[in-house]
C-alpha positions as CSV (number, residue, x, y, z in Angstrom):
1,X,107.6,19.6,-48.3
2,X,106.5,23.4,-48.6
3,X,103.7,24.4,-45.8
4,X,101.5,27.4,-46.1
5,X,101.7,30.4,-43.4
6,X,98.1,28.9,-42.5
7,X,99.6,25.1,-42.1
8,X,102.6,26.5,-40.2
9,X,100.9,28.1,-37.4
10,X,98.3,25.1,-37.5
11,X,101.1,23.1,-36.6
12,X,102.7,24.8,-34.3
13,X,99.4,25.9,-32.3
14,X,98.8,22.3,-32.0
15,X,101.8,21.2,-30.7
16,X,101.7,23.5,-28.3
17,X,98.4,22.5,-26.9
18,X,99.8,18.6,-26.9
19,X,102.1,19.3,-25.1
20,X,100.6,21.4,-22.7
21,X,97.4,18.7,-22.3
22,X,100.5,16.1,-22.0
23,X,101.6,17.5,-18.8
24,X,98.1,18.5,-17.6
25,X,97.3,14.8,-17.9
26,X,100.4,13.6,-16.2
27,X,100.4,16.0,-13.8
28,X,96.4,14.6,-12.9
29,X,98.2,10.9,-13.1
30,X,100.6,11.7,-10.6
31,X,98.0,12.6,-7.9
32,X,97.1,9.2,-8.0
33,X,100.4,8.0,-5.5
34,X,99.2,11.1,-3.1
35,X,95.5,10.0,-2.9
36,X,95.6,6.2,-4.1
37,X,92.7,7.4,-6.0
38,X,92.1,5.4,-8.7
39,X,90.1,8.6,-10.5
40,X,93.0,10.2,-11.0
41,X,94.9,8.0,-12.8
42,X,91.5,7.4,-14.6
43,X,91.2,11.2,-15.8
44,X,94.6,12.2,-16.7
45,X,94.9,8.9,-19.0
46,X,91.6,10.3,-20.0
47,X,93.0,14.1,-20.8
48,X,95.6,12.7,-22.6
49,X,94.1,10.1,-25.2
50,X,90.8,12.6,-26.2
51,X,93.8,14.7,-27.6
52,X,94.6,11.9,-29.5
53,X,93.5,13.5,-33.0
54,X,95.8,16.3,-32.4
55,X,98.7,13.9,-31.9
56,X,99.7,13.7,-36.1
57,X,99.3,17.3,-36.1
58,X,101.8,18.0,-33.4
59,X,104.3,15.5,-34.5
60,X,103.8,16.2,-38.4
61,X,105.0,19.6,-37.7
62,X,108.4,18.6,-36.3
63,X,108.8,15.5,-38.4
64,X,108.3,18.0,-41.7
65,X,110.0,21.2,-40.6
66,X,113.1,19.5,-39.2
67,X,113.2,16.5,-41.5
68,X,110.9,17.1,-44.6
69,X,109.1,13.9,-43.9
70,X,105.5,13.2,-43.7
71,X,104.2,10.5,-41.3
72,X,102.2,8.7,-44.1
73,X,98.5,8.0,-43.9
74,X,98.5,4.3,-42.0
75,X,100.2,6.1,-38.7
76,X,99.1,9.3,-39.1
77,X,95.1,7.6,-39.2
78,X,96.5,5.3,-36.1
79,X,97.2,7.6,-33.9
80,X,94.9,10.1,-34.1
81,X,91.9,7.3,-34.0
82,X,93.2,4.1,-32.3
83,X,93.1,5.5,-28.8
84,X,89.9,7.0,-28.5
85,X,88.0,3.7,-27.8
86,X,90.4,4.0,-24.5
87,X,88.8,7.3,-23.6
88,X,85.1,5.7,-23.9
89,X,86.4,2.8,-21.1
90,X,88.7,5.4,-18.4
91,X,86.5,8.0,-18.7
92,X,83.3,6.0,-18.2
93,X,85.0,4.0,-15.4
94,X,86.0,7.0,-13.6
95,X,82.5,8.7,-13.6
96,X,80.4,5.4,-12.8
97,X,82.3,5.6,-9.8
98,X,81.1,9.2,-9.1
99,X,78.1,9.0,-10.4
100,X,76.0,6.2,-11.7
101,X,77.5,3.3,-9.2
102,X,74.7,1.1,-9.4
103,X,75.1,0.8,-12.9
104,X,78.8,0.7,-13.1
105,X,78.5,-2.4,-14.3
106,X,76.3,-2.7,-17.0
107,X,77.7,0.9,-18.1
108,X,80.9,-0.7,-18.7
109,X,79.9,-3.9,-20.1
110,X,78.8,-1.8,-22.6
111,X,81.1,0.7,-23.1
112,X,84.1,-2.6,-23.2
113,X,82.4,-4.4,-25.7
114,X,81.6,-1.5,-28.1
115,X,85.1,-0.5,-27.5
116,X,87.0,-3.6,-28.3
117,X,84.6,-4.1,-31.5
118,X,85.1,-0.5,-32.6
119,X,89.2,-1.1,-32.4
120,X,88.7,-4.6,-34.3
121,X,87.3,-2.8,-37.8
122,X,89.5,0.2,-37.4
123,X,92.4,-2.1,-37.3
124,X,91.0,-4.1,-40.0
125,X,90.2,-1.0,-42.4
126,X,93.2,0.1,-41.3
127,X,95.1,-3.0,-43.0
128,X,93.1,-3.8,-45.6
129,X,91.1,-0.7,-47.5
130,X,92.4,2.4,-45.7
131,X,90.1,4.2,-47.3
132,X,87.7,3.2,-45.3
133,X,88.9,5.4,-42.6
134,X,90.4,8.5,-44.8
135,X,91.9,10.2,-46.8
136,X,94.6,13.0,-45.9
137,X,94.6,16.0,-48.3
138,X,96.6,18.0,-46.7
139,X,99.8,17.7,-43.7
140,X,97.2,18.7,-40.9
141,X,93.6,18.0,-43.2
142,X,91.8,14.5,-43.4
143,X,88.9,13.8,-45.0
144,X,87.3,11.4,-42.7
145,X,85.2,8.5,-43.8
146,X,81.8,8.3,-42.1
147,X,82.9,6.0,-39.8
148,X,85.2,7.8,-38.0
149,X,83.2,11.2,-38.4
150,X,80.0,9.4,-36.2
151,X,82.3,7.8,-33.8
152,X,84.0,10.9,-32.9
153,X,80.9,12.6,-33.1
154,X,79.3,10.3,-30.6
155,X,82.3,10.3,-28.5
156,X,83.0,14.3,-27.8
157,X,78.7,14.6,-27.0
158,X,79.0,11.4,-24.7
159,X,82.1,12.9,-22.8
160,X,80.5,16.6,-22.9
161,X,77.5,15.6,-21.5
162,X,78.2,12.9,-18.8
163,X,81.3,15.3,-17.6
164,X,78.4,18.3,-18.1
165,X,76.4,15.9,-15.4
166,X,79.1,15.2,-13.1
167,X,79.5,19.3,-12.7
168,X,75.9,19.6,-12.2
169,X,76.0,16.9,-9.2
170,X,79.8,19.0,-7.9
171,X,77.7,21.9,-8.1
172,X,74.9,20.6,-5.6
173,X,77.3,19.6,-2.9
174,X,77.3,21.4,0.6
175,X,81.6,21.3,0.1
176,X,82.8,25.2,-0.8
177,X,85.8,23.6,-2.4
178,X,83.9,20.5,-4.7
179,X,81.1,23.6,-5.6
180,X,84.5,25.3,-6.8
181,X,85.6,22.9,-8.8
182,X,82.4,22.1,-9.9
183,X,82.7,25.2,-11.5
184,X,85.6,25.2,-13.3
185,X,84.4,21.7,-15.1
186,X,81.3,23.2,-15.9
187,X,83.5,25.7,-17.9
188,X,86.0,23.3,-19.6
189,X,83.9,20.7,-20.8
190,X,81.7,23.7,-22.3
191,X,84.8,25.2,-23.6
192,X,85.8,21.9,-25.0
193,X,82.7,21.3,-27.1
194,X,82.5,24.6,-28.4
195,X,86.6,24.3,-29.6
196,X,86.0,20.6,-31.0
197,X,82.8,21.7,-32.3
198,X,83.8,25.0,-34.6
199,X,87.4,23.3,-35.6
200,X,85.2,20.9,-37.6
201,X,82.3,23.0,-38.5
202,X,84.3,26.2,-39.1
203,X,86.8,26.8,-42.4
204,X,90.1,27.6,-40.8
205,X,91.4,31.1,-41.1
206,X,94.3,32.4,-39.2
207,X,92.4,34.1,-37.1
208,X,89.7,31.5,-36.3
209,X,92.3,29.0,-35.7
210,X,94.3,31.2,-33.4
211,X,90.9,31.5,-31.5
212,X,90.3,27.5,-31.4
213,X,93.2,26.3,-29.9
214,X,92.7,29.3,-27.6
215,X,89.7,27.6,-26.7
216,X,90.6,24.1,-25.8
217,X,93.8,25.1,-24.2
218,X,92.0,27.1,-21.8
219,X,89.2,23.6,-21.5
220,X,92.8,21.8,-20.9
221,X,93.6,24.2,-17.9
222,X,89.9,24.4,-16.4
223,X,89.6,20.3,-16.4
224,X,93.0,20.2,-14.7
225,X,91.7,22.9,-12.2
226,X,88.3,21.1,-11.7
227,X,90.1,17.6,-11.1
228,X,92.9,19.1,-8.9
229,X,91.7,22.8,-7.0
230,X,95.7,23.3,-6.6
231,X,96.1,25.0,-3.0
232,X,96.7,28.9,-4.5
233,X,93.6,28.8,-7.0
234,X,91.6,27.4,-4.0
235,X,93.2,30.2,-1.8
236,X,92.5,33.3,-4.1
237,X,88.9,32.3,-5.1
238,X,87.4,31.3,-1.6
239,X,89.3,33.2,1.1
């Protein structure tokens, strides 16, 4: 299977940033046995499955350079979609219990049910008229049915703006170090919309794509920063 210069470093720019948001995430997960603080654990799962739509991407460039084989439509359309109705339950879990408590509750009622249904006729599209979800044109370009565009649509604007809230109330504490990283989440989840935002809006160029994953890489570091303040950032910034 012959890959453009453009599809090449498409490939390879996103497997970089998988891998790199991989070990962010874990590395957020494995606070959780220092703190037993179930947010943690909450977040880096989190990191890791709003990625998902890289995931093909990432593993279609080593599955085709090393092996000339594609990952076909049915699990390329799976993983990149089937885990994001995960991200809509661990990352509304983890801020109703920074923000939003009193509604906890009904939040995730919600957010459950919608998820479950959502994951019930992506399955089923997915089985039956796989269409439905997509078609892939390219190794590393979908055409996405209208069901998938709103969903993910609704999904990066309802994680940019609650995690866009939850820096607002990190910003208003009296603690130095939770204004600090108040700051830095501020920044990423900014960073992230703008990166999601112009990969889908924007026709890719080398140059525009080298710039994107750019982007989100450096969200990937600034939410790991924001979540964690490790001791020598901390340091440098406020003494």
């Amino acid at each position: 299977m012959d890959l453009t210069t453009l599809e090449i470093l498409q490939g390879i720019l996103t497997l970089i940033f998988v891998l790199i948001s991989i070990i962010i995430g874990l590395s957020i997960i494995s606070k959780y046995r220092l703190h037993k603080n179930r947010l943690f654990l909450l977040v880096g799962i989190t990191w890791i499955c709003v990625i998902s739509p890289y995931w093909p991407d990432a593993i279609s460039i080593i599955t085709i350079l090393f092996f000339n084989i594609s990952l076909g439509e049915p699990l390329y359309f799976f993983l990149a979609i089937a885990f994001v109705p995960l991200v809509h339950i661990t990352w509304f879990l983890a801020i109703t219990d920074l923000i939003f408590k009193k509604y906890q509750k009904k939040i995730m009622f919600f957010m459950i049910a919608e998820s479950i249904i959502y994951e019930i006729v992506f399955l089923y599209f997915l089985f039956t008229d796989i269409r439905l979800i997509g078609t892939q044109v390219a190794p590393f370009d979908v055409d996405w049915s209208y069901f998938i565009i709103i969903y993910l649509f609704i999904s990066i604007i309802g994680f940019t703006i609650t995690g866009l809230l939850f820096a607002r109330e990190s910003l208003r504490s009296e603690n130095e170090e939770v204004r600090l990283k108040g700051k830095f989440l501020l920044i990423a989840f900014i960073s992230f919309a703008i990166g999601t935002f112009f990969e889908s809006a924007t026709v890719l160029n080398e140059v525009s794509l080298v710039i994107i994953r750019i982007i989100v890489l450096t969200a990937a570091f600034e939410f790991y920063i924001g979540f964690t303040l490790p001791n020598f950032i901390r340091d440098f910034i406020l003494k």
